[in-house]
C-alpha positions in Angstrom: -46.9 16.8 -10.7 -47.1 15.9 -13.9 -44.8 18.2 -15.7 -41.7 15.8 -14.7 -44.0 12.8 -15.2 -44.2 9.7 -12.7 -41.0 8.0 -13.7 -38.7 11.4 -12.9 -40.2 11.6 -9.4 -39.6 8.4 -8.9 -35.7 9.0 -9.6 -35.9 12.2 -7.6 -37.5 10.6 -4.8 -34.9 7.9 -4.5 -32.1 10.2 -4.8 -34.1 12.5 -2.0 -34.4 9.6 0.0 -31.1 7.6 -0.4 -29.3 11.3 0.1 -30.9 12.2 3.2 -30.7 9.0 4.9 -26.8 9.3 4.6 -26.9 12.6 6.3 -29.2 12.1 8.9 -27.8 12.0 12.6 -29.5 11.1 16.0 -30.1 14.9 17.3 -30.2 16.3 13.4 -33.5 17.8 14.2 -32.5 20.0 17.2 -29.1 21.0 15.5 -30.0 23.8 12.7 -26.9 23.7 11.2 -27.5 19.9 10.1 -31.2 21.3 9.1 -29.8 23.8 7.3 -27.3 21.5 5.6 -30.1 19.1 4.6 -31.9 21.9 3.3 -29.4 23.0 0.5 -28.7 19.4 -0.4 -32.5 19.1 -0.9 -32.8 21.9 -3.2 -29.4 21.0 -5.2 -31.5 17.9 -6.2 -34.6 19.3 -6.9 -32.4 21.7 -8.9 -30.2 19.0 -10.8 -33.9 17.4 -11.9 -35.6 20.5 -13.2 -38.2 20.6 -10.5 -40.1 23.7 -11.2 -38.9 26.9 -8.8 -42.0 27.9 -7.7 -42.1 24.5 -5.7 -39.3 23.6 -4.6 -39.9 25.4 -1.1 -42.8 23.3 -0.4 -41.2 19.9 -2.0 -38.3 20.7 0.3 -40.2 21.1 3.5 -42.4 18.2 3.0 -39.3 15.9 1.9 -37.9 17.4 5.6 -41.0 16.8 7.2 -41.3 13.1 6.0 -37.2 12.7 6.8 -38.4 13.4 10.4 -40.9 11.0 10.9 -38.4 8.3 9.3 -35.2 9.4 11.1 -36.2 7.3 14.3 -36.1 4.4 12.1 -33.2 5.2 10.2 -30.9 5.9 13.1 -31.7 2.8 14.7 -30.4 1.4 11.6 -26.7 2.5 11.5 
Protein backbone atom coordinates (compact mmCIF):
# COMPACT_ATOMS: atom_id res chain seq x y z
CA UNK A 1 0.00 0.00 0.00
CA UNK A 2 1.74 2.74 -0.80
CA UNK A 3 -0.40 5.57 0.24
CA UNK A 4 0.95 5.10 4.07
CA UNK A 5 4.44 4.28 2.58
CA UNK A 6 6.71 1.22 3.91
CA UNK A 7 7.89 2.88 7.06
CA UNK A 8 4.01 3.48 8.48
CA UNK A 9 3.23 -0.20 7.90
CA UNK A 10 6.02 -1.13 9.41
CA UNK A 11 4.81 0.88 12.71
CA UNK A 12 1.35 -0.44 12.22
CA UNK A 13 2.41 -3.84 11.89
CA UNK A 14 4.35 -3.88 15.05
CA UNK A 15 1.72 -2.30 17.01
CA UNK A 16 -0.77 -5.07 15.24
CA UNK A 17 1.50 -7.55 16.22
CA UNK A 18 2.82 -6.60 19.77
CA UNK A 19 -1.24 -5.76 20.56
CA UNK A 20 -2.55 -8.93 19.53
CA UNK A 21 -0.02 -11.11 21.02
CA UNK A 22 -0.93 -9.56 24.47
CA UNK A 23 -4.51 -10.48 23.93
CA UNK A 24 -4.33 -13.76 22.60
CA UNK A 25 -5.52 -16.81 24.83
CA UNK A 26 -5.18 -20.64 24.43
CA UNK A 27 -9.01 -21.23 23.17
CA UNK A 28 -9.25 -17.40 21.72
CA UNK A 29 -10.29 -18.85 18.41
CA UNK A 30 -13.30 -20.94 19.56
CA UNK A 31 -14.51 -18.06 21.96
CA UNK A 32 -16.19 -15.21 19.68
CA UNK A 33 -16.27 -12.92 22.22
CA UNK A 34 -12.30 -12.81 22.39
CA UNK A 35 -12.64 -12.68 18.37
CA UNK A 36 -14.83 -10.07 18.53
CA UNK A 37 -12.70 -8.24 21.02
CA UNK A 38 -9.56 -8.64 18.88
CA UNK A 39 -11.51 -7.39 16.03
CA UNK A 40 -12.32 -3.78 17.37
CA UNK A 41 -8.85 -3.50 18.77
CA UNK A 42 -7.66 -4.27 15.26
CA UNK A 43 -9.57 -1.68 13.61
CA UNK A 44 -8.91 1.07 16.53
CA UNK A 45 -5.27 0.76 15.14
CA UNK A 46 -5.83 0.73 11.66
CA UNK A 47 -8.02 3.72 12.56
CA UNK A 48 -5.39 5.68 14.84
CA UNK A 49 -2.85 5.21 11.58
CA UNK A 50 -5.07 6.56 8.83
CA UNK A 51 -5.31 3.24 7.09
CA UNK A 52 -7.75 3.92 4.30
CA UNK A 53 -11.61 2.70 5.13
CA UNK A 54 -12.22 0.89 2.33
CA UNK A 55 -9.54 -1.70 3.65
CA UNK A 56 -9.54 -2.01 6.79
CA UNK A 57 -12.04 -5.08 6.64
CA UNK A 58 -9.68 -7.12 4.62
CA UNK A 59 -6.35 -5.76 6.60
CA UNK A 60 -8.32 -6.84 9.70
CA UNK A 61 -9.13 -10.34 8.59
CA UNK A 62 -5.90 -11.07 7.25
CA UNK A 63 -4.01 -9.62 10.50
CA UNK A 64 -6.71 -12.30 12.32
CA UNK A 65 -5.93 -14.88 9.92
CA UNK A 66 -2.11 -14.58 10.40
CA UNK A 67 -2.67 -14.11 14.49
CA UNK A 68 -4.08 -17.68 14.05
CA UNK A 69 -1.52 -19.37 12.53
CA UNK A 70 0.95 -17.72 15.13
CA UNK A 71 -1.14 -18.18 18.29
CA UNK A 72 0.20 -21.89 18.80
CA UNK A 73 3.49 -20.40 19.02
CA UNK A 74 2.65 -17.54 21.08
CA UNK A 75 0.76 -19.43 23.79
CA UNK A 76 3.39 -21.73 24.24
CA UNK A 77 5.34 -18.74 25.03
CA UNK A 78 3.52 -17.30 28.14
Amino acid sequence: MKILGDDMLRLIARELVETVRQNVTIDWTVKESVRAKLRVIVKRILRKYGYPPDKQEAATNTVLQQAELLSQFWTAQN
